[in-house]
N, C-alpha and C positions, 0 to 999 in steps of 0.2 A: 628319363622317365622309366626306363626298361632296368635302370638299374635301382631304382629306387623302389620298384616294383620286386623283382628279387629280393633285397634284403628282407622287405616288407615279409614276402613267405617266409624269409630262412627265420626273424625275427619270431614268427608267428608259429612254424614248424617247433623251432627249440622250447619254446615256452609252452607247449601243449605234451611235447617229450619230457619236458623235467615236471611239470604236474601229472604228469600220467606215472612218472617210479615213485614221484612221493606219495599219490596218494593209497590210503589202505581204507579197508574196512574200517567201520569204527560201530560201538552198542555200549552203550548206557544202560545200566541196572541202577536200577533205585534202591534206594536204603529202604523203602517199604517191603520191595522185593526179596531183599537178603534177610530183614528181616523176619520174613514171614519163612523162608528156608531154616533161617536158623530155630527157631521157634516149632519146625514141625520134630528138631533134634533134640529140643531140651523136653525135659530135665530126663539127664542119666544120672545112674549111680554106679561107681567102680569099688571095686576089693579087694585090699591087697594085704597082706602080711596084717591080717586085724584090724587093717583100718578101712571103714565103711564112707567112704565119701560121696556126697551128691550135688550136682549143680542144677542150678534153675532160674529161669529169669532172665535172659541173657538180653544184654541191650548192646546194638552195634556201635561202636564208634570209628568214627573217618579222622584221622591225623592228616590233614592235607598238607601241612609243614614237612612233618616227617614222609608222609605219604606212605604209612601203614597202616594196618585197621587191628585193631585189639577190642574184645569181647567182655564186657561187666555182666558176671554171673555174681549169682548168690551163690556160697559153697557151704554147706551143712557138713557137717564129719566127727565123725564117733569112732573110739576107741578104748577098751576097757572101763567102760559105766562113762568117759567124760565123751560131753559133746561141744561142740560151738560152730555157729551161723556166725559166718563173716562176708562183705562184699569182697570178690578180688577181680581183677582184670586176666582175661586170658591172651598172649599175643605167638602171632605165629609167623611161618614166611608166605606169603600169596601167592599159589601155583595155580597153572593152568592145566590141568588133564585131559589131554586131547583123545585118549579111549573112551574115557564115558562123557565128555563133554560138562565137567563141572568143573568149575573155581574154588580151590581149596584153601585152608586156612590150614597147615602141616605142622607136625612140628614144633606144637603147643608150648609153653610155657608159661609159667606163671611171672607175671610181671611184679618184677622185686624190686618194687619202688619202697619210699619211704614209706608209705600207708600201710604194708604190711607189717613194717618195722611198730610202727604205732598200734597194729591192732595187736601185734606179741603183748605189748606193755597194758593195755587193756584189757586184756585175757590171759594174763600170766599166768594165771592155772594151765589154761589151754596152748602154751607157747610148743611146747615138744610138740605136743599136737599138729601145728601148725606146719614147725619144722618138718617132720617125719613128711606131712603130706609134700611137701615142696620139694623135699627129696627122693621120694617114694613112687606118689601115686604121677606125678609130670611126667613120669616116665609111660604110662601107661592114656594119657588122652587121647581119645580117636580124632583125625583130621575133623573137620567143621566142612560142611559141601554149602558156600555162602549161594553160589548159582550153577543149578542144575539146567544144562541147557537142553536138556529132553524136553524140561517140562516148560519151556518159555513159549509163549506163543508167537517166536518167532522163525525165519525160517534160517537162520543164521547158525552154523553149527560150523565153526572153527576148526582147524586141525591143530593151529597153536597159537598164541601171541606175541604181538612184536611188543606190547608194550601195556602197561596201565596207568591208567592218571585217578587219582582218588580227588575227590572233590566235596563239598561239604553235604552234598543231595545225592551222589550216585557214585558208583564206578563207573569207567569208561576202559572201556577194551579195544585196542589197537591189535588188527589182524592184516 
């Protein structure tokens, strides 16, 4: 009895020790949320070597396959009298800023999928155009602050992340 009473502890001991190093923090942000962060950023306009470019509209999207998030803006851009309005997707890398407390989208790029390819051939007046910007102005996007945790009303303010899980309604932040 006395022995089977010990194990019972050591049993019971170990198993409250290894849930207590797995477990972390964990906060969920919703795609309303990012949304609306992202939304108080748009629309900018950038300047570079004569070309006038603007983004607007930005709608989030969650890759929970990939487990990246990429940005559908609207991009207006003008350069000597030609202009052209095209959708393109913007994708970055997902960081965590643990000095101001916000989630970043760095690092921008324009997503050179085939759809850019087909809007060249649709706008072939406008293809240099196109080009120029993808080579030009990507250089110049400012990071995206998807969650600014000053302003969440919560009381959770992280110093960094163990980890992210994107999912098809939210982020999920592992601390």
């Amino acid at each position: 009895m006395r022995i089977t009473l010990t194990a019972i502890v050591i049993l019971v001991f170990l198993t409250c020790s290894a849930s207590a190093v797995e477990q972390h923090s964990k906060h969920r942000v919703s795609v309303r949320q990012i949304s609306h962060q992202l939304n108080q950023q748009f629309p900018f306009t950038l300047d570079f070597n004569g070309i006038k470019a603007g983004f607007e509209d930005p709608k989030l999207v969650l890759d929970v396959l990939e487990q990246n998030i990429e940005i559908e803006v609207s991009m207006f851009a003008q350069s000597q009298g030609g202009w052209v309005k095209i959708p393109c997707k913007l994708k970055g890398h997902l960081t965590f800023d643990p000095v101001d407390k916000h989630l970043i989208l760095d690092n921008l790029l324009f997503d050179n999928s085939k759809k850019t390819d087909d809007y060249k051939s649709v706008f072939a007046e406008s293809a240099q155009l196109i080009t120029s910007i993808q080579q030009t102005i990507v250089n110049h996007l400012p990071d995206l602050t998807l969650v600014d945790f000053n302003l969440l009303n919560t009381s959770l303010t992280p110093d960094a992340t163990k980890g992210l899980l994107i999912q098809s309604r939210h982020v999920q932040l592992i601390f």
